[in-house]
Rosetta silent file (secondary structure, phi, psi, omega in degrees, C-alpha in Angstrom):
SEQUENCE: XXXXXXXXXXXXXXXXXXXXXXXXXXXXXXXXXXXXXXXXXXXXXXXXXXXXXXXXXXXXXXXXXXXXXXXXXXXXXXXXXXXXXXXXXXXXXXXXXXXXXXXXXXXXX
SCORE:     score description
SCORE:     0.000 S_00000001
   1 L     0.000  -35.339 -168.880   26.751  -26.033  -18.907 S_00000001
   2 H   -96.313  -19.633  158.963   25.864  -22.487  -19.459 S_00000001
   3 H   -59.798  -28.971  162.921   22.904  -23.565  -21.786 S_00000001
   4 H   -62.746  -84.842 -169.164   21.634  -25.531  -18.185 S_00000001
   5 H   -18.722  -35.462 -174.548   22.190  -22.597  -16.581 S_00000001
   6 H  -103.839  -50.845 -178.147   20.159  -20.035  -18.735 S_00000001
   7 H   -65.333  -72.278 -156.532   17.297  -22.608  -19.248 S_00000001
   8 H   -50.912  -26.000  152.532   17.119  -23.113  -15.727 S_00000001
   9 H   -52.105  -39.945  158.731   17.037  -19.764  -14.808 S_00000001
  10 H   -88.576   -2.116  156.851   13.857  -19.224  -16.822 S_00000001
  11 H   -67.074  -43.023 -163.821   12.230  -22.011  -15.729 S_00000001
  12 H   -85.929  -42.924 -173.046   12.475  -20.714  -12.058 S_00000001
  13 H   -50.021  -49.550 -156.336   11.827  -17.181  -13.129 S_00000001
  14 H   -88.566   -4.189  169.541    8.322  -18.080  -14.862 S_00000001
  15 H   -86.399  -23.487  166.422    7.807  -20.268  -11.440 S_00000001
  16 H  -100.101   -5.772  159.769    7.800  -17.156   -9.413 S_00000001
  17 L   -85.296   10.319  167.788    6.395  -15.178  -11.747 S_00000001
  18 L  -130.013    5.683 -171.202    3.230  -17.288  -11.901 S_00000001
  19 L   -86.313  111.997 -170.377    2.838  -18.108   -7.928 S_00000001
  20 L   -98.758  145.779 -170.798   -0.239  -16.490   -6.938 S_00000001
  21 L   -36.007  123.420  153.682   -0.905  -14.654   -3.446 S_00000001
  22 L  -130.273 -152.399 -150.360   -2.772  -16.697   -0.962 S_00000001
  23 L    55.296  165.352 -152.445   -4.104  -16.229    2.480 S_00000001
  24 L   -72.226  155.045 -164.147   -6.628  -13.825    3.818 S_00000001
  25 L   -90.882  118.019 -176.099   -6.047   -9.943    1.995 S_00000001
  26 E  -123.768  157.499  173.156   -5.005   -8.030    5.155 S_00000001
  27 L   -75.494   95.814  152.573   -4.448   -3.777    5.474 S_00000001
  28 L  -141.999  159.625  175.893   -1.662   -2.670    7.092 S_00000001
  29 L  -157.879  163.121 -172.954    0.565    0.713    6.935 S_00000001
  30 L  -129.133  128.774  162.973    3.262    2.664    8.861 S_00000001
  31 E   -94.265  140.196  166.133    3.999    6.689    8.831 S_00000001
  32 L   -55.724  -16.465 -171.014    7.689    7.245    8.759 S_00000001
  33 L  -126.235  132.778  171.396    7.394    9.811   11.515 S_00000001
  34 L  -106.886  -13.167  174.647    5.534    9.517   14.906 S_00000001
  35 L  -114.453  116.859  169.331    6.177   13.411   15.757 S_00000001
  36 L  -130.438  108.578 -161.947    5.280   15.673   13.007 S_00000001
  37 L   -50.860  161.890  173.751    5.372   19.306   12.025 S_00000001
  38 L   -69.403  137.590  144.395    3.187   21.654    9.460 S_00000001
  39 L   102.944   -0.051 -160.016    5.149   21.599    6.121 S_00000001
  40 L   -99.878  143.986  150.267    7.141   17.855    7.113 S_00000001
  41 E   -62.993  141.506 -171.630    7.235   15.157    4.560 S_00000001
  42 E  -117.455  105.864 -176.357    5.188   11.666    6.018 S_00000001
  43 E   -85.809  179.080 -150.452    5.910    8.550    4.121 S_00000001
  44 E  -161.989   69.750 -166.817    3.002    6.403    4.122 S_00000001
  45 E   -62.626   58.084  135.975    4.961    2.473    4.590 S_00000001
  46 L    -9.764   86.034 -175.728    2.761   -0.125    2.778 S_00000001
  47 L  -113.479  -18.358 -142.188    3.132   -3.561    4.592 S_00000001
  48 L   -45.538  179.070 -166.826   -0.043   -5.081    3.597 S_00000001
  49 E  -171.486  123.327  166.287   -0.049   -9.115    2.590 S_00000001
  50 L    61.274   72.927  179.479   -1.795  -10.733   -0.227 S_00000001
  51 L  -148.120  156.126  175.464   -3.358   -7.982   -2.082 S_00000001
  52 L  -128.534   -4.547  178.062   -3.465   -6.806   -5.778 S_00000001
  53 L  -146.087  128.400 -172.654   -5.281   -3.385   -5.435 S_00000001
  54 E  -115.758  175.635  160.606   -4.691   -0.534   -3.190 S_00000001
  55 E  -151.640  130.321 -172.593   -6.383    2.853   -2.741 S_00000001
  56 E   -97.463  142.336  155.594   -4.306    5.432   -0.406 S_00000001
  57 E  -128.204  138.377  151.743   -7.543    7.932    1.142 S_00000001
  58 E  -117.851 -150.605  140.945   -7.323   10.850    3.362 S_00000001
  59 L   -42.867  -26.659 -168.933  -10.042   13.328    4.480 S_00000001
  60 L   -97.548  -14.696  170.375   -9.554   15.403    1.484 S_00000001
  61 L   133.030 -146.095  173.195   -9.825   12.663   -0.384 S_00000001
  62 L   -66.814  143.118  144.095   -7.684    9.940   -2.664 S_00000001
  63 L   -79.068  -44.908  163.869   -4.110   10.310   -2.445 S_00000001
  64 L  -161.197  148.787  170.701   -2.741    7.344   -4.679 S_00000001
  65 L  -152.882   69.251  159.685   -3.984    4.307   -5.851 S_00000001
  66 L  -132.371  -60.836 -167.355   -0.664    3.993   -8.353 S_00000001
  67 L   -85.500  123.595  172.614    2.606    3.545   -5.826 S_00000001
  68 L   -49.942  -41.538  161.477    2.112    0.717   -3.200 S_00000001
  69 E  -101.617  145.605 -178.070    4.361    3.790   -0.723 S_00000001
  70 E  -141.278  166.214  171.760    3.184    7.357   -0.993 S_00000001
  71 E  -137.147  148.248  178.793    3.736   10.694    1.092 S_00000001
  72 E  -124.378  175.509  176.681    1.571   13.742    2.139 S_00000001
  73 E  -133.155  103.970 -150.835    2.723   17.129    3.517 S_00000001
  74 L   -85.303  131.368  174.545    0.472   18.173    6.265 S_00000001
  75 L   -99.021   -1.262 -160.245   -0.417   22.093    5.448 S_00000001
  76 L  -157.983  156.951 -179.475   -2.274   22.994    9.027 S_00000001
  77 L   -71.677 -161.037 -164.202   -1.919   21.127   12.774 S_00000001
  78 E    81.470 -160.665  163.438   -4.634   18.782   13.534 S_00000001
  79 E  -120.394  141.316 -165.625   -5.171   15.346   13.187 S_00000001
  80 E  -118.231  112.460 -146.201   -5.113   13.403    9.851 S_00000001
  81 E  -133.220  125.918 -169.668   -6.987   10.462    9.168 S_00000001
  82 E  -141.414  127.397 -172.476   -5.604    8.031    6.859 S_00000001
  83 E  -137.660  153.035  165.306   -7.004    5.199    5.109 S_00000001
  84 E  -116.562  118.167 -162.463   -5.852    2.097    3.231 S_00000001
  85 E  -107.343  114.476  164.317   -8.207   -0.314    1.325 S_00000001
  86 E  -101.757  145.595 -174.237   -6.587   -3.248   -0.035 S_00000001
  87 L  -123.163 -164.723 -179.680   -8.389   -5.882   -2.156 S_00000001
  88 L  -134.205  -13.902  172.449   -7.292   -9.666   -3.808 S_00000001
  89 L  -142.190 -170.924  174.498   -9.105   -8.154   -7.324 S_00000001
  90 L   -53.586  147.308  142.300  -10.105   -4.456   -9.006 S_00000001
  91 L  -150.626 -159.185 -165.558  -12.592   -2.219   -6.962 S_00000001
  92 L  -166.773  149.222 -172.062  -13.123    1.639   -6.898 S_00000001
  93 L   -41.277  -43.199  168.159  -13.747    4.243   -4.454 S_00000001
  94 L   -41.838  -32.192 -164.524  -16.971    3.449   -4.881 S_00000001
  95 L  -138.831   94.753 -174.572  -16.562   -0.407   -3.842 S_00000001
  96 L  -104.191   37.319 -153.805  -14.668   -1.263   -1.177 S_00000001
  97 L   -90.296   -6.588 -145.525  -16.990   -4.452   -0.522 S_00000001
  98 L  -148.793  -12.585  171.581  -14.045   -6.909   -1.370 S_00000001
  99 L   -87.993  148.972 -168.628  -11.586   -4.786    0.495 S_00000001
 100 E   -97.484  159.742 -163.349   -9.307   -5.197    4.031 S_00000001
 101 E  -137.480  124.262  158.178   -9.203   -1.740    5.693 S_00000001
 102 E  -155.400  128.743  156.384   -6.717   -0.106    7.871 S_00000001
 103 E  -110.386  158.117  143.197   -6.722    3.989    9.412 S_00000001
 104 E  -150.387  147.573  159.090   -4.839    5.373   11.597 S_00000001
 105 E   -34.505  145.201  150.832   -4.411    8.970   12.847 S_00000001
 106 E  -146.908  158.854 -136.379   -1.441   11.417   12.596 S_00000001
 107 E  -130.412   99.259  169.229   -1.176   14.021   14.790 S_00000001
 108 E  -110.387  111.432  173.370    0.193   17.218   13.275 S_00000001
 109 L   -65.537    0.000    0.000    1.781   19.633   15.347 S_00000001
């Protein structure tokens, strides 16, 4: 019984572990905060669907393209323009040609 049990458990593991992403690669993200101050941490919410490569960008330039969520700490007011390129294979800053797109603004007071 417990030898069923234990096979069958790795059968279904290596069945969900080999089911690969379909549907169209779409962009999406959330900031944790909609009012935010100089100096606050801003998570940067990853919701994105059917992707295998991200790149976080801001104006200054990449932030991460390691952790699917990341955070910045706004040093000055203004507005912050933040963007996330998701793909279905590799690209590089260079090549977003294969990538879904989403910015939005944050508004630092």
């Amino acid at each position: 019984m417990l030898r069923t049990a234990l096979l069958l458990s790795i059968v279904c593991l290596f069945a969900f572990a080999s089911c690969k992403k379909t549907g169209p690669t779409k962009a999406c993200f959330n900031f944790s905060k909609d009012k935010v101050k100089v100096g606050d941490t801003v998570y940067l919410l990853n919701c994105s669907e059917n992707y295998n490569k991200f790149i976080w960008i801001d104006l200054s330039g990449l932030l991460d393209s390691v952790n699917r969520h990341t955070y910045m700490v706004p040093g000055a007011t203004g507005t912050y323009d933040v963007f996330l390129y998701v793909g279905p294979n590799e690209f590089t800053s260079a090549n977003y040609g294969d990538a879904s797109v989403e910015k939005k603004s944050l508004i630092v007071e």
